[in-house]
C-alpha positions as CSV (number, residue, x, y, z in Angstrom):
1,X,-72.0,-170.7,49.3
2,X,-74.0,-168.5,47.0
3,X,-73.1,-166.7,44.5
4,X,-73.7,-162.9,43.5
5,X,-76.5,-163.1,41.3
6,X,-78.0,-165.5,44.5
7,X,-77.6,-168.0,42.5
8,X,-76.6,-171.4,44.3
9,X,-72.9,-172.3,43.7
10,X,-74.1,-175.6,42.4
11,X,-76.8,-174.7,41.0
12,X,-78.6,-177.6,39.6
13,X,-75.7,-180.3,40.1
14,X,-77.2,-181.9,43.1
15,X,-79.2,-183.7,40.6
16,X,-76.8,-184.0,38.0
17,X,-75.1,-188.1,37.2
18,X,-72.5,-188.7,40.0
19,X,-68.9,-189.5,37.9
20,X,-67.1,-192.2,38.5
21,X,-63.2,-191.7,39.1
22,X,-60.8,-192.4,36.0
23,X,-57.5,-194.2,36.9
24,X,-55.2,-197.0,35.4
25,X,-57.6,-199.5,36.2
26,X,-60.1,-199.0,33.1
27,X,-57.4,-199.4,30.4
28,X,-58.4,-202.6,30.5
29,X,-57.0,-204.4,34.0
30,X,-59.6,-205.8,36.7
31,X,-59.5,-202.6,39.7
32,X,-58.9,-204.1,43.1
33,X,-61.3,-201.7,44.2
34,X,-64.8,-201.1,41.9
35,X,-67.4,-199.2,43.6
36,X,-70.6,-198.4,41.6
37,X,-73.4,-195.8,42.3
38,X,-73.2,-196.7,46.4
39,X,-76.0,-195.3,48.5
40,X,-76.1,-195.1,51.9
41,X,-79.1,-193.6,53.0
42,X,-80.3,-192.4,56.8
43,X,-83.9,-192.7,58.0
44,X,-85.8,-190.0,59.4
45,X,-87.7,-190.7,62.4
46,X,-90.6,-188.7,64.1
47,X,-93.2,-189.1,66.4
48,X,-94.7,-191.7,69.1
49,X,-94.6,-194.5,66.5
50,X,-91.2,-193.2,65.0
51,X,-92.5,-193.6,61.7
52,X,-90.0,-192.4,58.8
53,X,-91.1,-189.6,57.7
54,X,-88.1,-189.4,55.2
55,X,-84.1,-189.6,55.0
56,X,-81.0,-188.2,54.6
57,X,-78.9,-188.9,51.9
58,X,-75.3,-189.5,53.3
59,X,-74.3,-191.2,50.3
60,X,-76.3,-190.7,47.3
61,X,-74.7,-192.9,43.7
62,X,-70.7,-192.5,44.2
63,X,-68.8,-194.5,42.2
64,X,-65.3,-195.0,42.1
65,X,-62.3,-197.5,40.9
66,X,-58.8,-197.8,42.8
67,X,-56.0,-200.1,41.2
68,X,-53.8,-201.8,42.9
69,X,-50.4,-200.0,44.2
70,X,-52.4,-196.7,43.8
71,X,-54.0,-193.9,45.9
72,X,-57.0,-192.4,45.2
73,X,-57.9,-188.9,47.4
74,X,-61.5,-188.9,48.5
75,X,-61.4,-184.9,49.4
76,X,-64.3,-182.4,50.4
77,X,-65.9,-180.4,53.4
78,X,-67.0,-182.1,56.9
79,X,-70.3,-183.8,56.7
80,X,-70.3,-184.5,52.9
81,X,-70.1,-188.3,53.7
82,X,-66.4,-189.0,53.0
83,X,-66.3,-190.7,56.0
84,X,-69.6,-192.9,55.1
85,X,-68.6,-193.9,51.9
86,X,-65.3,-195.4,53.6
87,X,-67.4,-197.3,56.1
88,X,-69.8,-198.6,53.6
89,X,-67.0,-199.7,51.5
90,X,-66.2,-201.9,54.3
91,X,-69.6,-202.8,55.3
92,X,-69.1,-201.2,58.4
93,X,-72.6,-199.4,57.9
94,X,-75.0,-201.3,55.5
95,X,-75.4,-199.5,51.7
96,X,-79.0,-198.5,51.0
97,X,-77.9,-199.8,47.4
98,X,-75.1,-200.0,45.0
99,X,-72.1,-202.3,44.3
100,X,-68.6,-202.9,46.0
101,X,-66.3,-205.1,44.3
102,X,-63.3,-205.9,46.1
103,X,-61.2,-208.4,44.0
104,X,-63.2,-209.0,42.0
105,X,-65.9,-210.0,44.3
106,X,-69.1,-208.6,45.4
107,X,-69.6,-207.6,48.8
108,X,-72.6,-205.8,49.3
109,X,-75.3,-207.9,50.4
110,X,-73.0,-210.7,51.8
111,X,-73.4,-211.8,55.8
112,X,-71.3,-211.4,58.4
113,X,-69.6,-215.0,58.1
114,X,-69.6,-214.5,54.2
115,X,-67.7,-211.4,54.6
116,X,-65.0,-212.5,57.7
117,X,-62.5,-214.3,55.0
118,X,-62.2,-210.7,53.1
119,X,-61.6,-209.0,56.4
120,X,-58.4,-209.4,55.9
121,X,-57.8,-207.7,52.5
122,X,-59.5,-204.7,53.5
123,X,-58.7,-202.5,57.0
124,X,-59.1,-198.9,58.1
125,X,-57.0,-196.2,60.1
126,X,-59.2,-194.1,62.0
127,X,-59.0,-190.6,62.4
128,X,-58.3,-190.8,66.3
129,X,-55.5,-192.8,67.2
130,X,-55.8,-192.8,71.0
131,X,-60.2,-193.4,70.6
132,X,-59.4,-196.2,67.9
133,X,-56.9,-198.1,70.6
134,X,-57.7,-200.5,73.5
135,X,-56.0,-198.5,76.3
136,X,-56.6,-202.2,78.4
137,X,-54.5,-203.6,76.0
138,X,-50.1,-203.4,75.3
139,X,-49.3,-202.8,71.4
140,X,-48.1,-206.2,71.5
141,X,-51.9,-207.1,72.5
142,X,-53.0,-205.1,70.2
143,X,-51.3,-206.2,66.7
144,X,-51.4,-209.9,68.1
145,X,-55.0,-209.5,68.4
146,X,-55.9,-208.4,65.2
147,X,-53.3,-211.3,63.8
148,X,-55.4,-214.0,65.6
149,X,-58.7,-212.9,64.3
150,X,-58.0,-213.0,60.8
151,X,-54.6,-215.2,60.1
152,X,-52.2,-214.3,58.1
153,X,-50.2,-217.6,57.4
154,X,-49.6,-220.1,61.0
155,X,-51.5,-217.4,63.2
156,X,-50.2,-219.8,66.4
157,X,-46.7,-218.3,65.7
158,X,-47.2,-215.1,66.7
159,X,-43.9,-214.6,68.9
160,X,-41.7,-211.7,69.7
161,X,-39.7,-212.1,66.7
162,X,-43.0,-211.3,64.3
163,X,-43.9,-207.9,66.3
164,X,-41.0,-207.0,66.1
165,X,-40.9,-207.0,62.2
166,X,-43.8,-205.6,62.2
167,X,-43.0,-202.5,65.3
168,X,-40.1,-202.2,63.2
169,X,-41.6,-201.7,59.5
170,X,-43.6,-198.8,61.1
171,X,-40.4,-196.9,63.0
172,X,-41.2,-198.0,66.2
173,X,-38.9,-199.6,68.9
174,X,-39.5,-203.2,69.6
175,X,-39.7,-202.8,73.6
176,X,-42.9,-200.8,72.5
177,X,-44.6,-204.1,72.5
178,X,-44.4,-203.9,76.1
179,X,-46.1,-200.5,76.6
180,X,-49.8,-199.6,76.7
181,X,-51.1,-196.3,74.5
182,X,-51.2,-193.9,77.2
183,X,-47.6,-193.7,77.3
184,X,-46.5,-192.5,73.0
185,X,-47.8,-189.4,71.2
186,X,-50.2,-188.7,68.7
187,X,-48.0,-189.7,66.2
188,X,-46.8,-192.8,67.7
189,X,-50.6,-193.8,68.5
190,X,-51.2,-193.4,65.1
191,X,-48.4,-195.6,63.9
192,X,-49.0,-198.2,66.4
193,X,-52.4,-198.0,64.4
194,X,-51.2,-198.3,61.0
195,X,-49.3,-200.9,62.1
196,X,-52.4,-203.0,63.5
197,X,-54.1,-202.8,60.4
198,X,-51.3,-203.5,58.2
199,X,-49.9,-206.8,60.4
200,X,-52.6,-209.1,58.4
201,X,-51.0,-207.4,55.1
202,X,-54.2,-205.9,53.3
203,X,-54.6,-205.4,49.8
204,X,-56.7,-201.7,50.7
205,X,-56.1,-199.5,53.3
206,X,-58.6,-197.0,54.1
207,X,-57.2,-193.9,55.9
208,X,-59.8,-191.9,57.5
209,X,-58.0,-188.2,57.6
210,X,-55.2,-190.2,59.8
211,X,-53.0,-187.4,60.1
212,X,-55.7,-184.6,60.9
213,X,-55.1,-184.5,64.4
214,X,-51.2,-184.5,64.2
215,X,-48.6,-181.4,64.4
216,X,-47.7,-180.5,60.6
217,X,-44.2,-182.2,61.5
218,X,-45.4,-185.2,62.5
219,X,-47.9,-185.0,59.7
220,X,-45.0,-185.4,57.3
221,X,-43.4,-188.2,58.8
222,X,-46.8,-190.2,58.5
223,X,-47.0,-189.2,55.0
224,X,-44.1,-190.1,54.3
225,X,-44.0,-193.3,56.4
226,X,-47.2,-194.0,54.2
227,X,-45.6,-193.6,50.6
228,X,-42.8,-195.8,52.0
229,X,-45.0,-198.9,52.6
230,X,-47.3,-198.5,49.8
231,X,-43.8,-198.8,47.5
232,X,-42.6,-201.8,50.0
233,X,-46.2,-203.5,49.7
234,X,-48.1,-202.6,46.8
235,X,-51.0,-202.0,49.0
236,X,-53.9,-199.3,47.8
237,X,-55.1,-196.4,49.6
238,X,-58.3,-194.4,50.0
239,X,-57.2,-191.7,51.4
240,X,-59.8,-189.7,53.1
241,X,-59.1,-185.9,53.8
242,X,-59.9,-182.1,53.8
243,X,-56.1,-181.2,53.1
244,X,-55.1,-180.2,49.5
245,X,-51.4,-180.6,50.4
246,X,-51.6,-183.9,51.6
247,X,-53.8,-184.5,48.6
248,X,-50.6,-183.3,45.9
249,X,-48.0,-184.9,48.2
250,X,-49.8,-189.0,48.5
251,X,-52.6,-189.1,46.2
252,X,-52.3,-190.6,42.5
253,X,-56.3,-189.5,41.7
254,X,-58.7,-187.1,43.4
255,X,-62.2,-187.5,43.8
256,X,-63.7,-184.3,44.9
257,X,-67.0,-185.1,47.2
258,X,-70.1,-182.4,48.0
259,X,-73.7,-183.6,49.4
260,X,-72.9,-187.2,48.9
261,X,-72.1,-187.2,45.0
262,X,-68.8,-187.0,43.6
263,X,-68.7,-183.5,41.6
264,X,-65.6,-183.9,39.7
265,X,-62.8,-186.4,39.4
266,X,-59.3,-187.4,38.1
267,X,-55.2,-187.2,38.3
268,X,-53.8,-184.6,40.9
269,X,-52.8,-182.5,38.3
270,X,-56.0,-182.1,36.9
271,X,-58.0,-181.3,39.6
272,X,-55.3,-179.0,41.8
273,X,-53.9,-177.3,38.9
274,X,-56.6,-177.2,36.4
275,X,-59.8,-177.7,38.5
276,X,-63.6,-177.0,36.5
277,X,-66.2,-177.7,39.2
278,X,-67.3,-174.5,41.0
279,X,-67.1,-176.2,44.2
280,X,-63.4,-177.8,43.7
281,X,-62.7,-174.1,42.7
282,X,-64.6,-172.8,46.0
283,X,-62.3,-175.3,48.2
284,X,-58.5,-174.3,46.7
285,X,-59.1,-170.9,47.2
286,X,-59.5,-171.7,50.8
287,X,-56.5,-173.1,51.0
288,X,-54.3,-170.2,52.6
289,X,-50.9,-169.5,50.4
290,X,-48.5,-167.8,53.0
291,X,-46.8,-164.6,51.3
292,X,-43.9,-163.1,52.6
293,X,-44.0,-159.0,53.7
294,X,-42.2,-156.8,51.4
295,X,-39.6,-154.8,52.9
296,X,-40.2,-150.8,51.6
């Protein structure tokens, strides 16, 4: 986006100190989540030799806190690295540099059988139900498998009773344990999926724009279905999206996202009503606002 005078609508804050996002957790109580100036950073490869010849910057010094209980709206256009940052948070794609704290514990630089104990207090929705499902697999399969690879109290008593429950927290009949993901809808899908990730009961939930491939309808019921839980199980949420509305109805804080930085951050009421950034300014007034026709 330029602006008239050509002027970049940016201008110089590409280079400017990324913020870090302001929530109950710095009056003074430890943040389940701390994330500080986290890089993740691409190589660029040429030639024969495929010699890096430089890199691109998917992440480049976000920082971030999420307290327990809370949600905290990651929001900004495709391919500004939302979806990186939730990954690398996870160590699901190694940061170039930076600091994640989860519980108070540093995982960033840990190995592989360092990191499988905390696997468990940190899982991820997917933005594709159906691609993020074993279709070899039943539901049943599905949740029991995630319960067997990372316990959750006696993980050898994993019987009908316990999926169940756990069909049944997420609105779902129980004889779905006997059905493969073929057979439900995108919304289904993506409960049977929320319901995976939150059977070894997580203290974060990542949601990677979970409900961007759903029918505005079923959007709501998710939404909803998600608001429910977090009050049942005082789990946290980063909450990954492009949607303002889903932003003011879930989120507690926003962090808005553009070229890998976070440009501006706070409550929802802040940012949605009051936004200062140019670029948070740029992205609600693409937000259509249906208006009724005036009969003459």
């Amino acid at each position: 986006c330029h602006l008239e005078d050509g002027q970049g609508l940016l201008g110089d804050e590409r280079t400017a100190p990324s913020q870090t996002v302001s929530t109950p957790a710095e009056s003074g109580i430890t943040p389940l989540l701390a994330v500080t100036d986290l890089r993740v950073h691409f190589p660029i490869r040429r030639g024969i030799l495929q010699r890096t010849v430089g890199h691109v910057r998917a992440v480049d010094g976000v920082s971030l806190r999420l307290a327990r209980g809370r949600t905290l709206a990651l929001v900004g256009e495709s391919g500004c690295g939302k979806t990186t940052v939730g990954k690398a948070i996870l160590q699901l794609v190694a940061p170039t540099g930076g600091s994640v704290r989860l519980l108070d514990r540093e995982l960033v630089g840990l190995t592989a059988s360092a990191l499988r104990p905390l696997r468990r207090s940190m899982q991820m929705v997917f933005q594709d139900p159906f691609a993020s499902l074993n279709p070899r697999l039943s539901v049943g399969e599905i949740i029991a498998e995630g319960l067997r690879a990372l316990p959750v109290g006696d993980h050898r008593k994993i019987d009908t009773e316990v999926l169940t429950a756990i069909l049944g927290q997420l609105g779902l009949d129980p004889a779905s344990a006997q059905r493969y993901p073929h057979e439900f809808s995108g919304g289904q899908r993506q409960r049977i999926a929320i319901a995976r990730a939150l059977a070894v009961q997580p203290e974060l939930l990542i949601c990677d724009e979970p409900t961007s491939a759903l029918d505005v309808s079923v959007q709501a019921q998710i939404l909803n279905l998600l608001a429910k839980l977090q009050t049942e199980l005082d789990v946290a949420y980063l909450f990954i999206t492009h949607n303002f509305a889903v932003v003011d109805h879930l989120a507690h804080e926003v962090a808005v996202m553009y070229l890998g930085r976070i440009v501006e951050s706070g409550s929802v009421d802040d940012i949605l009503r009051a936004a200062r950034h140019p670029y948070t300014c740029a992205l609600l007034s693409a937000v259509p606002h249906p208006r009724l026709a005036q009969k003459e």
